[in-house]
Structures are given as structure tokens and as C-alpha cells.
C-alpha distance (Angstrom), angle and dihedral (degrees) to the residues before:
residue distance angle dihedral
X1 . . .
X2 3.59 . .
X3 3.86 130.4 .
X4 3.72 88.8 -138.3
X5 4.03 101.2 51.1
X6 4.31 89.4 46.8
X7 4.32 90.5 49.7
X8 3.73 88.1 51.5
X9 3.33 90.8 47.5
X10 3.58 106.1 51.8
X11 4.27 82.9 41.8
X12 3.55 85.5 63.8
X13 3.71 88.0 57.9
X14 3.94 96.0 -108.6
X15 3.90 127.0 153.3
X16 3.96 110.0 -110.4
X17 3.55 121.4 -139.3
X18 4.33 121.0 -122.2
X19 4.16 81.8 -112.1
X20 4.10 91.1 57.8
X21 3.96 94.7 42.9
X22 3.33 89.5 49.6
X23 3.99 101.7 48.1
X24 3.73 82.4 51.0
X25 3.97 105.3 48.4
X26 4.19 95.1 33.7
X27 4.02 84.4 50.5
X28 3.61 94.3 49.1
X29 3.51 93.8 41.4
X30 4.26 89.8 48.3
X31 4.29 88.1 50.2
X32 4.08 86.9 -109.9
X33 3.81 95.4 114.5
X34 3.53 119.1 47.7
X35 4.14 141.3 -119.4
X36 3.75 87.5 -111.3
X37 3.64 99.4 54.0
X38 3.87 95.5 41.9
X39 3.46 92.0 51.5
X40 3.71 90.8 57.2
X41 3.48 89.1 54.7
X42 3.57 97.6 51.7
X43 3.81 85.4 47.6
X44 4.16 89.8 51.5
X45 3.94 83.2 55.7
X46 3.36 99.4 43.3
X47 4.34 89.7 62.1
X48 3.69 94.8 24.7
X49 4.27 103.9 40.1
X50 3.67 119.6 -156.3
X51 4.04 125.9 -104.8
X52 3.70 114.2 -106.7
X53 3.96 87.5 -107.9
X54 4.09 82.4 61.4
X55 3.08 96.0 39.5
X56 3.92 90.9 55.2
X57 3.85 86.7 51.7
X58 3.45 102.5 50.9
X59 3.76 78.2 47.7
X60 3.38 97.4 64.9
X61 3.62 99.5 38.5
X62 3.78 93.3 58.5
X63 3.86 87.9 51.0
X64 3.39 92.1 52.0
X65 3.52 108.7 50.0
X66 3.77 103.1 79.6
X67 4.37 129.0 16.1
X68 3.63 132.3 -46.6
X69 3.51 128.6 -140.2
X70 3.81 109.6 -93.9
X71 3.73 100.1 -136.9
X72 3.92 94.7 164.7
X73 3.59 120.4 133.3
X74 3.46 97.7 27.8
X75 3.93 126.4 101.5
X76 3.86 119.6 -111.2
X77 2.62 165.2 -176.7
X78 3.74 96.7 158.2
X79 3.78 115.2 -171.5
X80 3.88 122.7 160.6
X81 4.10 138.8 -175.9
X82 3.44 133.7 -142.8
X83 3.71 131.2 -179.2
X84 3.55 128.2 -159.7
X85 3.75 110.5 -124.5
X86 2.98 139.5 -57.5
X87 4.20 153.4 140.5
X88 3.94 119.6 -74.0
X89 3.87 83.7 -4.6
X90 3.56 96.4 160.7
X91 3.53 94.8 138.2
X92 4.59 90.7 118.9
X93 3.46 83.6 66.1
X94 3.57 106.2 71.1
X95 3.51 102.7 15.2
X96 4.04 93.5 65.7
X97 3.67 96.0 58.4
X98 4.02 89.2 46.2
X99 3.58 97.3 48.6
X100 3.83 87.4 45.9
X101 3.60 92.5 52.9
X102 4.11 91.2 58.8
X103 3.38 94.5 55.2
X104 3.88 111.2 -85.2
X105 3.50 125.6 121.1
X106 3.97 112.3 -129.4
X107 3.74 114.5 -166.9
X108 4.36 101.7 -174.3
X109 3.55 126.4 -165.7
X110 3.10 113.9 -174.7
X111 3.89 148.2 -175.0
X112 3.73 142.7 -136.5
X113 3.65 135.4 -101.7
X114 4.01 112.7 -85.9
X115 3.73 129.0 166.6
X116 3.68 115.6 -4.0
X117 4.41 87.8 -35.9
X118 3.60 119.8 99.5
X119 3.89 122.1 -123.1
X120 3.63 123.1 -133.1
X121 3.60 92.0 -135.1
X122 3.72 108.0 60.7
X123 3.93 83.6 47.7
X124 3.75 85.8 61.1
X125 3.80 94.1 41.8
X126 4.03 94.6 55.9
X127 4.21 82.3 68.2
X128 4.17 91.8 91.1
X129 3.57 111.5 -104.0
X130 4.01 96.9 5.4
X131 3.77 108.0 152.4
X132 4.08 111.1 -159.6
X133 4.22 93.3 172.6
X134 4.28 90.1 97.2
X135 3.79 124.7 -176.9
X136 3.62 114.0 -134.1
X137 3.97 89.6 -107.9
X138 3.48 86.0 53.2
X139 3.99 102.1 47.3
X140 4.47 83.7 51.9
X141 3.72 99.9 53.8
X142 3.98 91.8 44.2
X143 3.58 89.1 37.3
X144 4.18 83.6 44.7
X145 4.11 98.4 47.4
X146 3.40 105.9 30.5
X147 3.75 108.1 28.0
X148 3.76 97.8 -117.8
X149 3.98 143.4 50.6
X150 3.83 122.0 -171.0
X151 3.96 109.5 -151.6
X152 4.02 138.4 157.0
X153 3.28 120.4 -113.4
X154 4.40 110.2 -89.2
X155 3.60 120.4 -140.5
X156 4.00 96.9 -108.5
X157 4.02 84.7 59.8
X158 3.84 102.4 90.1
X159 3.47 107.3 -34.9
X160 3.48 90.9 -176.4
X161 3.91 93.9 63.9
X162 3.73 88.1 49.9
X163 3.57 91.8 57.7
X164 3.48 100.4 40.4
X165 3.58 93.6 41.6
X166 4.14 88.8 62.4
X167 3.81 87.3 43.5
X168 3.97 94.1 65.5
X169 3.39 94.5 34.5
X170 3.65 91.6 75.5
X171 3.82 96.6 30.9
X172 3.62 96.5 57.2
X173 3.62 95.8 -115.4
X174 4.08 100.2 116.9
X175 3.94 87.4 111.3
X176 3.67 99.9 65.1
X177 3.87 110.1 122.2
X178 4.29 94.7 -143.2
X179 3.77 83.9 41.3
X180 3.51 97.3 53.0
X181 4.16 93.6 39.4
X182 3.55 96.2 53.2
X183 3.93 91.8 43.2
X184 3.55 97.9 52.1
X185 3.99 100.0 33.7
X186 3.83 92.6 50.1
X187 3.77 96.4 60.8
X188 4.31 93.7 42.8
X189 3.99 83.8 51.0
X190 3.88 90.5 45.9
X191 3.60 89.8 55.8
X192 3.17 101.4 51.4
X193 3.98 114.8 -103.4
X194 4.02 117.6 152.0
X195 3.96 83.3 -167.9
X196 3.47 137.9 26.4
X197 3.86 139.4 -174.9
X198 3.53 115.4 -144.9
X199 4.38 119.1 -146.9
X200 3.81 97.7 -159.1
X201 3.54 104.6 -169.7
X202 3.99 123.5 -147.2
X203 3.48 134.6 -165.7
X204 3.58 140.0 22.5
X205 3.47 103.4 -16.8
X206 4.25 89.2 43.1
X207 3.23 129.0 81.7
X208 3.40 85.8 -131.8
X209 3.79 97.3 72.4
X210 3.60 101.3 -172.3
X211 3.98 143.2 28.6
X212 3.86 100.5 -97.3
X213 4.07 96.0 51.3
X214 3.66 83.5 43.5
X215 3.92 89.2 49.2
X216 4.02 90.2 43.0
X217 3.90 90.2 49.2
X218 3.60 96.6 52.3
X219 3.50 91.0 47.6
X220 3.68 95.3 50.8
X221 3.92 92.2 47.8
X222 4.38 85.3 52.8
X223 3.45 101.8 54.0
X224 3.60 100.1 41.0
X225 3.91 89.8 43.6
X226 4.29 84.0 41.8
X227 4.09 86.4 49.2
X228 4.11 98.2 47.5
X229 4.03 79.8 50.0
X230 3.28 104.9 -108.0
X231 3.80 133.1 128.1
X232 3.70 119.2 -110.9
X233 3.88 141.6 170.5
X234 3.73 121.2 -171.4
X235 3.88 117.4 -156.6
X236 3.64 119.9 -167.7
X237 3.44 111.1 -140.3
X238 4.60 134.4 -175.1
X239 3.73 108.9 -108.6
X240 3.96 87.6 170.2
X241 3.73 90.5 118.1
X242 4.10 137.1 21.0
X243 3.84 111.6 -76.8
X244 3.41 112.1 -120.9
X245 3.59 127.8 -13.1
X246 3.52 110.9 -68.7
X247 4.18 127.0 53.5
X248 3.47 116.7 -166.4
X249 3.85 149.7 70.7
X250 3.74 101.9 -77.2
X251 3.54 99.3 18.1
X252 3.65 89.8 62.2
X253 4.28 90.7 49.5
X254 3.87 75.3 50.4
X255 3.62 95.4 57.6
X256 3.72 102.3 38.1
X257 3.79 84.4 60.2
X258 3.97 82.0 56.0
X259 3.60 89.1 53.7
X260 3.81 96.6 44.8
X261 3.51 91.4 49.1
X262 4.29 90.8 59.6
X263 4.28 87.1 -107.0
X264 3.96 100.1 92.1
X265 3.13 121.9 129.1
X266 4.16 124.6 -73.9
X267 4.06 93.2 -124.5
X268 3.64 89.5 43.0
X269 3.84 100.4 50.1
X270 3.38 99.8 47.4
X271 3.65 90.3 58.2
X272 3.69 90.0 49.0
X273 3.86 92.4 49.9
X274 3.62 98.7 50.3
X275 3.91 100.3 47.8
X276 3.96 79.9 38.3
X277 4.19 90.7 62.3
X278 3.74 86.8 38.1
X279 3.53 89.8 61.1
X280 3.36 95.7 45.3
X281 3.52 100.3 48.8
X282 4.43 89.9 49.1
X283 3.61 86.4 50.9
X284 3.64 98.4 50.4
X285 3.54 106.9 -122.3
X286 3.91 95.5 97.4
X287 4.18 123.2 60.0
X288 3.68 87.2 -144.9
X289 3.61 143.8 -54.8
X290 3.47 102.3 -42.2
X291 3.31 97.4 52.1
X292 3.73 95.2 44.8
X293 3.80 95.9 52.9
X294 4.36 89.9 57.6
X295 3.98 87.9 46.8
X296 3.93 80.6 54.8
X297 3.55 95.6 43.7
X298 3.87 92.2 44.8
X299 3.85 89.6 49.8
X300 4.17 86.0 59.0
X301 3.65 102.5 39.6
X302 4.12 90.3 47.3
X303 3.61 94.2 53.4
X304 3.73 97.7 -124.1
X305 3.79 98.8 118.7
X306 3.51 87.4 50.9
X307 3.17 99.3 59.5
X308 4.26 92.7 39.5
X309 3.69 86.1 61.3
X310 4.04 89.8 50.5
X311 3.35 95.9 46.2
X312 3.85 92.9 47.8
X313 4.14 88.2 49.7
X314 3.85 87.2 55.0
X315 3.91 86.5 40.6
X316 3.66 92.5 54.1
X317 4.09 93.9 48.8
X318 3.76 93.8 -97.9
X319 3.71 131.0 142.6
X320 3.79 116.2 -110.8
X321 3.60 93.6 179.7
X322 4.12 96.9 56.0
X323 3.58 96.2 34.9
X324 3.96 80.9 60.2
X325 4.12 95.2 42.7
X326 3.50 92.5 52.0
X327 4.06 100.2 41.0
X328 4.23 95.7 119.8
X329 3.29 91.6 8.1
X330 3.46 117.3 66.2
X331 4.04 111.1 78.4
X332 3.67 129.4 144.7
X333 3.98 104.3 -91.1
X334 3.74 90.1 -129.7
X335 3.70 105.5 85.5
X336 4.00 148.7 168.5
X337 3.74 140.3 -173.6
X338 4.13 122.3 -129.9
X339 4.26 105.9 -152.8
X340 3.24 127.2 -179.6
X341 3.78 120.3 -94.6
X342 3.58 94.8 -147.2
X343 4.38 136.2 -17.1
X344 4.00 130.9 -88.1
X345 3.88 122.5 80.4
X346 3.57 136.7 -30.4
X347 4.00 95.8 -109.3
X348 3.78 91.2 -170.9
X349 3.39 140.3 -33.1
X350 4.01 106.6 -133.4
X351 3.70 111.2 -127.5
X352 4.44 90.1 -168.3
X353 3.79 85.1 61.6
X354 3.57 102.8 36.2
X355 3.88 91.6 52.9
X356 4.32 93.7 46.0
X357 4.27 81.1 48.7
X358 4.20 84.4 56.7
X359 3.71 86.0 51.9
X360 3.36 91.6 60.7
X361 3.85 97.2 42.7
X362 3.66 85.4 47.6
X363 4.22 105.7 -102.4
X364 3.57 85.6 126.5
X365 3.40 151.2 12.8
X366 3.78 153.1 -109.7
X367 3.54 102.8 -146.5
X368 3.99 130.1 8.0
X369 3.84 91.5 -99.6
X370 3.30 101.4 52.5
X371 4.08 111.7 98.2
X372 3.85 118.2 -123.0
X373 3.84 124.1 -154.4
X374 3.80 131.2 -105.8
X375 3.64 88.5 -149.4
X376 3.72 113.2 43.9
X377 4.31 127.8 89.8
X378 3.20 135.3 79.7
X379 4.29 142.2 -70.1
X380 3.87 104.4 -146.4
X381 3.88 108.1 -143.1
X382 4.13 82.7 -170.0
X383 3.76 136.9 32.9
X384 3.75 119.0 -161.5
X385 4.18 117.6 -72.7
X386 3.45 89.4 46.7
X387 3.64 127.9 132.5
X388 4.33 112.7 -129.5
X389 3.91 130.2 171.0
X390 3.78 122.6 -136.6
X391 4.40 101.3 -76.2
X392 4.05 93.6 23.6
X393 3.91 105.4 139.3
X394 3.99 105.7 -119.8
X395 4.18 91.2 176.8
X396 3.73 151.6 -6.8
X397 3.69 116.3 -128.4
X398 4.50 117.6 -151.3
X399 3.33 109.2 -158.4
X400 4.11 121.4 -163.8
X401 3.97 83.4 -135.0
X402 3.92 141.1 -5.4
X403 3.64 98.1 -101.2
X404 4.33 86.0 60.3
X405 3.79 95.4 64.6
X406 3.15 107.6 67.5
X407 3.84 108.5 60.9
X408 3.78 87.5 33.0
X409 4.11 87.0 60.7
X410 3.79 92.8 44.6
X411 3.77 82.9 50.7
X412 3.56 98.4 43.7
X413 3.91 99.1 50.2
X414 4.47 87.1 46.4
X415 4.22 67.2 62.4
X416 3.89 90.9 67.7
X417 3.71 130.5 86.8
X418 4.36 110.6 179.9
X419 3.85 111.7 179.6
X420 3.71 129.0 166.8
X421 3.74 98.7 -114.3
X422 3.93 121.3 63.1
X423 4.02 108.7 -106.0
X424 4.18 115.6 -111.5
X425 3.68 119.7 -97.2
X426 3.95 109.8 -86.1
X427 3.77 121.4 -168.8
X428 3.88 133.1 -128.7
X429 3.33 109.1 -141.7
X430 3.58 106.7 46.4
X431 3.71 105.8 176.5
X432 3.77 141.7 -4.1
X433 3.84 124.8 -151.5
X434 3.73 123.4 -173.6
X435 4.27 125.8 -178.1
X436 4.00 114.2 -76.8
């Protein structure tokens, strides 16, 4: 085979066999097939897509090409979630220790904030002394005792989609539905999940920007998922503004204790119930929804995920103790206030804008080695439907240092829509799709 012959062919919009996405990927992988050539691949893909069976392939490939987590020995179910980007997105966070607390077993690897979407793992990292970087005998006996391990991704778990990954990320081919799928499902199967739940984000703050790519996304992700026999939901979800009220590293550790605690807020929870019951009910220990969301409740108002989430900071070499001294307290020293320019209703509350602002401030980052920090974002005094008068705070802005603040509050007001008449009702969850 030849690199050269199998791009032209997949430009021309044929169906590759297993054989050809393999000779490509493995060789890539092994430093035999170059950057160049790989990225015109990915760029053939991007125009031309891939058909479910090779999507499933490439799938598979990826997946193979470097370790799996070993979860043998240990009783399941194991059942994860993972959401694709988004603003105050903190949702992992609680949900883990919840779901672990009604009997599933959650093993989460996750990634790091990139672009204007946060990353699980510098949330984690703002606890003092939290150490995300776990061994595999590390990831089993958390995973084991307390029902749930939060890790980053290791360079022995699918090298290829580490490559690959920072091959379209400067060739503008993130948003390619096969690319995505195969990306994203062959890291939950290399952990070890027999189910997964699937937060596919929509709207401004998504890179899927509207309803059908959302729709065709979630799709994608089920019958791959459905075809490498697992179990998988999608839900669809509005990422058109922050969730919750706080973006940031910190902050959001700050308001997942909220959460756990049974005072989280409304937008927030719901989310975390409803992939919570979903959860439940793929790893069998739920009927259905209903029942799922008062096992979630019940594992909130009885303390127990609490304390999971406590005992998996301590696990995980964190600091209980400061985590807890500087809850409300702990806020970059460079600050600035977002008014009002004039009264009516919060129309919306741009979550695109509000995410490039935390770039600035230093939530997130540009490119993967640039470091982010624990104590930058924003506390929302106002969410979107409410009423403000002309001066009325609607957020605080940390900054890492003076010079950040600026853009990021010329960015963050483009973020605000006021109009005289309060905005219709919108839902969260917009859709749910499960396999055929």
C-alpha cells in the first residue's frame, strides 16, 4: 500500500477498507508516514466523512494501538460520561462521586482545558496537592474502594488519538463527526466503561453550533459505541450560556462542593440528575429514570457522595483541609466588575464569549503547554431571564495579572444581550438518543 493511493482515495469520496485505515494510523503512529500526509487525510475526511462501518474501524484501530485499562478483578458495573466541551462545565465533578455512591463503578479519564473549553483536570489540580497523572495500580484500587478514579489520559493509552488529535488541531479539522467519534470513544473504551452517557453540547459554547450537528454527533457516538457492544445514551444538552454561576478552576471545585452539599445550582443539578439516572439505568442498578434520579438525590441528601468525593481528594494526594480554608476565599487578586449598561432582562449570556474572556484571565488555554490558573474566572451575580437596572453587577472577573482584564472585559460584555422584555423559557436538555 501506499499513503498516497489511500488519501486520494478517500478524497474521491471512496469507502476505505479496515486493511487501508490501519496501514495509515499504525504507520503514523510508528513515525513511518509523515505529518504532511496524515494531515491530508484528516483533511480528505473532514469534506468527505466516513460511513459508520469506517468510522467503527478507525475506531478500533485508535483503541488498539497503545494499553487498555486492566479493570479485571474488580466488580462492575463500570459506566462513565463524557461531555464535549463546554463553559463552567463542571458537571464530572459531582456526578462521579454520586454515581459511585449508588453502586456503579466510574473509571474517568479525563482531559485538559483547550480553546475557550475547560478541562477537567486543571479543575482537579486547583485542590492543593491533587495529583491527576495515575498509574494503572493506582486508577484500580481507587476505582476498587471508592467507586471512582479521575485520571489524564497516559501516553501508552491511544497514542494514535494523541497524535492525531494535535494534527487537527492545527489544521482546522477538530469538527469532523468520524474524527471526533473515534477520538472520544477510543479513550472511554480504553478505560474500561461497558456504558457510557454522552453530554453533547450545542450552541455557542459547542463545537457543535447548532441542533442538527449536535443531532448527527450524538448519533455517530451511539452507533459506533452500540457496534463495539457497548451501551450508550447521548443527551443533547444547551451550552448557549455558562453553566452555573461560577467559570473557572477553583471556582468550579467551589461549586461542586455546593452541589454535593444539596445547594448547587438549579441549571447545574438538573444536568447532574439526568445523566446521573441515565447512568444508573445503563448500569443496571436503576429501572429507569425516575428511579435513578431519587438514588441520586438520596446519595446527596445522606451525605455519602460527599464524603466519596473527600475521600477520593485525600486518595488522589490532595488537601482536604486547604481546599476547605480557601472555599470563598481564594480568587486571583487581580479583579474587575461587569455592570449593566442599561435595565430590562438578561437576553442571554453568551457562553462563546464568556469562555475566549477566561482565556484571557487564564481559565484556559491557547495551546496545550501553556499553564492555566487555579484562581482565575468568573462569579456570575446574574444568569440569563433575570431582571437588572442600569449599574447592577452581573459578574466579577479574576484575572492571573492586570494586563489580562482588559480584553477579557471587552470580551465578556460583547457576551451580554439586555432587552426590555424578559427572554422565553428555553430548556437544557434538548434531546436524548439511545441505540435502535
Amino acid at each position: 500500500m501506499r499513503a498516497v493511493d489511500i488519501i486520494m482515495k478517500k478524497r474521491g469520496g471512496a469507502e476505505l477498507s479496515d486493511g487501508e485505515i490501519r496501514f495509515l494510523i499504525e504507520g503514523y503512529v510508528k513515525g513511518e508516514i509523515p505529518d504532511y500526509q496524515v494531515s491530508a487525510f484528516l483533511m480528505a475526511i473532514f469534506f468527505q466523512g466516513m460511513t459508520p462501518v469506517e468510522t467503527a474501524a478507525l475506531t478500533n484501530i485508535m483503541l488498539n494501538s497503545g494499553d487498555r485499562m486492566d479493570l479485571s478483578g474488580i466488580a462492575g458495573p463500570f459506566v462513565d460520561k463524557h461531555s464535549t466541551g463546554g463553559v463552567g462545565d463542571k458537571i464530572s465533578l459531582p456526578l462521579a462521586p454520586i454515581v459511585a455512591a449508588c453502586g456503579i463503578k466510574v473509571p474517568m479519564m479525563s482531559g485538559r482545558a483547550l480553546g475557550h473549553t475547560g478541562g477537567t483536570l486543571d479543575k482537579l489540580e486547583s485542590i492543593p496537592g491533587y495529583f491527576t497523572s495515575l498509574d494503572l495500580p493506582a486508577f484500580r484500587k481507587g476505582l476498587s474502594e471508592d467507586g471512582f478514579a479521575m485520571t489524564g489520559q497516559t501516553a501508552h493509552v491511544v497514542p494514535a488519538d494523541k497524535k492525531l488529535y494535535a494534527l487537527r488541531d492545527v489544521t482546522a479539522t477538530v469538527e469532523s463527526i468520524p474524527l471526533i467519534t473515534a477520538s472520544i470513544l477510543s479513550k472511554k473504551v480504553a478505560e474500561g466503561a461497558d456504558s457510557i452517557v454522552f453530554d453533547v453540547k450545542c450552541g455557542s459554547g459547542a463545537f457543535m453550533k447548532t441542533l442538527d450537528d449536535a443531532r448527527a454527533l450524538a448519533k455517530s457516538l451511539v452507533a459506533t459505541g452500540s457496534a463495539m457492544g457497548k451501551r450508550v445514551v447521548a443527551v443533547l444538552t444547551d451550552m448557549s450560556q455558562p453553566l452555573g454561576y461560577k467559570v473557572g478552576n477553583f471556582l468550579e471545585i467551589e461549586e461542586t462542593l455546593d452541589c454535593l452539599e444539596g445547594k448547587g445550582p438549579e441549571d447545574v443539578m438538573e444536568l447532574v440528575y439526568r445523566l446521573g439516572s441515565w447512568m444508573l439505568v445503563l448500569g443496571g442498578t436503576a429501572a429507569n429514570i425516575e428511579t435513578g434520579r431519587a438514588r441520586c438525590e438520596e446519595a446527596i441528601a445522606s451525605g455519602e457522595a460527599l464524603d466519596l468525593f473527600y475521600r477520593n481528594v485525600s486518595r488522589q494526594r490532595g488537601s482536604i483541609a486547604e481546599m476547605l480554608d480557601r472555599r470563598g476565599t481564594w480568587r486571583a487578586e487581580y479583579a474587575r466588575e461587569l455592570r449593566a449598561e442599561m435595565s430590562g432582562y438578561l437576553r442571554s449570556i453568551d457562553a462563546l464569549d464568556i469562555g475566549l474572556a477566561g482565556v484571557y484571565l487564564g481559565v484556559g488555554r491557547n495551546r496545550t503547554e501553556d499553564a492555566v490558573s487555579p484562581t482565575a474566572g468568573f462569579i456570575f451575580a446574574k444568569k440569563r431571564g433575570d431582571r437588572v437596572e442600569k449599574g447592577d453587577l452581573i459578574a466579577t472577573l479574576y484575572g492571573k495579572d492586570e494586563a489580562s482584564l482588559e480584553p477579557a472585559l471587552a470580551r465578556a460584555a460583547s457576551a451580554i444581550s439586555i432587552s426590555d422584555n424578559a427572554p422565553a423559557a428555553s430548556a437544557l436538555i434538548l434531546e436524548e438518543i439511545a441505540a435502535q
